[in-house]
C-alpha positions as CSV (number, residue, x, y, z in Angstrom):
1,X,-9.3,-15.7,8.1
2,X,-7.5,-13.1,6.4
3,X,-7.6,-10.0,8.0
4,X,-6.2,-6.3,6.8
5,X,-6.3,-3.3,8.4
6,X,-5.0,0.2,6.8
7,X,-4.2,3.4,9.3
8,X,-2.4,6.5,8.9
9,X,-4.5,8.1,6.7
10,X,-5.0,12.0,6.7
11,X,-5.3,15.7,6.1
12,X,-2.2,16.7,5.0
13,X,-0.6,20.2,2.9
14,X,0.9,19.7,-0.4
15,X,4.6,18.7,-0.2
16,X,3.8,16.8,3.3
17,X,4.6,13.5,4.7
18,X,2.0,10.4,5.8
19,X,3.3,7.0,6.6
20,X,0.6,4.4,6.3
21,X,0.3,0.9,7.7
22,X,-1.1,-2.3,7.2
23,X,-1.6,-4.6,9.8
24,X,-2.3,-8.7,9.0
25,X,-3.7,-11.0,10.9
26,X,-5.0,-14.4,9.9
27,X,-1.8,-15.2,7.9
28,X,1.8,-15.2,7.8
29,X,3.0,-12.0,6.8
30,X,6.4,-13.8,5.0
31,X,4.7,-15.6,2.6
32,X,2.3,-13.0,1.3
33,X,3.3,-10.4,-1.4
34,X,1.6,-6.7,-0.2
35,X,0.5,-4.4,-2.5
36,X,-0.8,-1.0,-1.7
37,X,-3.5,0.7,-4.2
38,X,-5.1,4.2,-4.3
39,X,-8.8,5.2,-5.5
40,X,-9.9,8.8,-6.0
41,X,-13.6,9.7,-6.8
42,X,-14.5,8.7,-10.1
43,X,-11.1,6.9,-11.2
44,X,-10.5,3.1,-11.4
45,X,-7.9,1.7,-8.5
46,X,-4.4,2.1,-9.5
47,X,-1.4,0.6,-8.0
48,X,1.1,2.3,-6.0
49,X,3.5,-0.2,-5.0
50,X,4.3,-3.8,-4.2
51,X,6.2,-5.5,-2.0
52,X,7.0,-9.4,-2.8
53,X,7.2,-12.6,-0.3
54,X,10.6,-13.3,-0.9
55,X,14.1,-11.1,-1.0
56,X,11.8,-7.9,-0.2
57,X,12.1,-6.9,-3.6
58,X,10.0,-3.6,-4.2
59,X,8.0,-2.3,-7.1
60,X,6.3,1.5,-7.2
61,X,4.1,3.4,-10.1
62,X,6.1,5.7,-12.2
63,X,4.2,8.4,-10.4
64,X,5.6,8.1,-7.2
65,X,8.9,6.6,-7.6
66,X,11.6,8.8,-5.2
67,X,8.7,9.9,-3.0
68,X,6.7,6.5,-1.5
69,X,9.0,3.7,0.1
70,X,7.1,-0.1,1.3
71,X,9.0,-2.0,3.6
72,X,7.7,-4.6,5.7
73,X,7.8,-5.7,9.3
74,X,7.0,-9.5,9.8
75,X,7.9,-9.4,13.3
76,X,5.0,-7.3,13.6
77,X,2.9,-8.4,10.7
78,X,2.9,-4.8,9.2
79,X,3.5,-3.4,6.5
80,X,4.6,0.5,5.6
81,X,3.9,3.0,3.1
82,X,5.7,6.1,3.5
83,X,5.0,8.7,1.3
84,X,6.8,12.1,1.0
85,X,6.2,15.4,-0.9
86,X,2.2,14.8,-1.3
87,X,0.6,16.3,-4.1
88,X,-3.1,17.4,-4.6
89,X,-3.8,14.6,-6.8
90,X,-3.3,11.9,-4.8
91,X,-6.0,12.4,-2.7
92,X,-7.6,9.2,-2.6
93,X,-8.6,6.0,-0.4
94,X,-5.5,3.9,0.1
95,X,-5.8,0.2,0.1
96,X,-3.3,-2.5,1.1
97,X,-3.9,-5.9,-0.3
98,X,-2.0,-9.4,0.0
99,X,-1.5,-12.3,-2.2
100,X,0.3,-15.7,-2.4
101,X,2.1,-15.3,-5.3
102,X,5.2,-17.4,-6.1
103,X,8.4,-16.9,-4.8
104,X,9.8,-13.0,-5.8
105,X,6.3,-12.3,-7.9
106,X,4.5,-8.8,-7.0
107,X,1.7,-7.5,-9.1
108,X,0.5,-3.8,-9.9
109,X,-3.0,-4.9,-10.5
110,X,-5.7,-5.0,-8.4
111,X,-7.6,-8.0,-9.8
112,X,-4.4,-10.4,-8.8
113,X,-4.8,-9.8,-5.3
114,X,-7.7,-11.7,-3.3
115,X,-7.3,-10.2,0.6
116,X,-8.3,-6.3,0.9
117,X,-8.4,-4.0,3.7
118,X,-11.1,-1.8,4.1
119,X,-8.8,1.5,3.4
120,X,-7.6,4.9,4.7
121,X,-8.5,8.0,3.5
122,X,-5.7,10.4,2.6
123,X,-6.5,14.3,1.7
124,X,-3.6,16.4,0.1
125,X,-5.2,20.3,0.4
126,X,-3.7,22.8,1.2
């Protein structure tokens, strides 16, 4: 069984720092694509960024592109979100979810992926 856990979440100020992680178990990290996804109050979920199964390649939202880095850890079965300069705005519940795509795929959208964690809040306020 599939099995996703998100920490890291927090209060932070605008213009901080948070690194989130995702820890699998129930699968082999290496053949998953993770993505990570945000929902504020009220909004739909929206992705952030994707990481695929194969060469690592990495895909972000045009809204945090410069500031959020993935990168994985199969040693350890984790993977990273670290996000820099926080703004207000994305104040939301981060997901991570995982996928077996095929080879180099990642996805932006929500409804491709099938295994969820049960997500972290993250505040931005000053």
């Amino acid at each position: 069984q599939v099995q996703l856990v998100e920490s890291g979440g927090g209060l932070v100020q605008p213009g901080g720092s948070l690194r989130l992680s995702c820890a699998a178990s129930g699968l082999t990290l290496d053949d998953y694509a993770i993505g990570w996804f945000r929902q504020a109050p009220g909004k739909e979920r929206e992705g952030v960024s994707c990481i695929n199964n194969s060469d690592g390649t990495t895909g972000y939202a045009d809204s945090v592109k410069g500031r959020f880095t993935i990168s994985r850890d199969n040693a350890k079965n984790t993977v990273y979100l670290q996000m820099n300069s926080l703004k207000p705005e994305e104040t939301a519940v981060y997901y991570c979810a995982a996928e077996t795509f095929t080879r180099y795929y990642c996805s932006g959208y929500p409804w491709d992926f099938g295994s969820w964690g049960q997500g972290t809040q993250v505040t931005v306020s000053p």
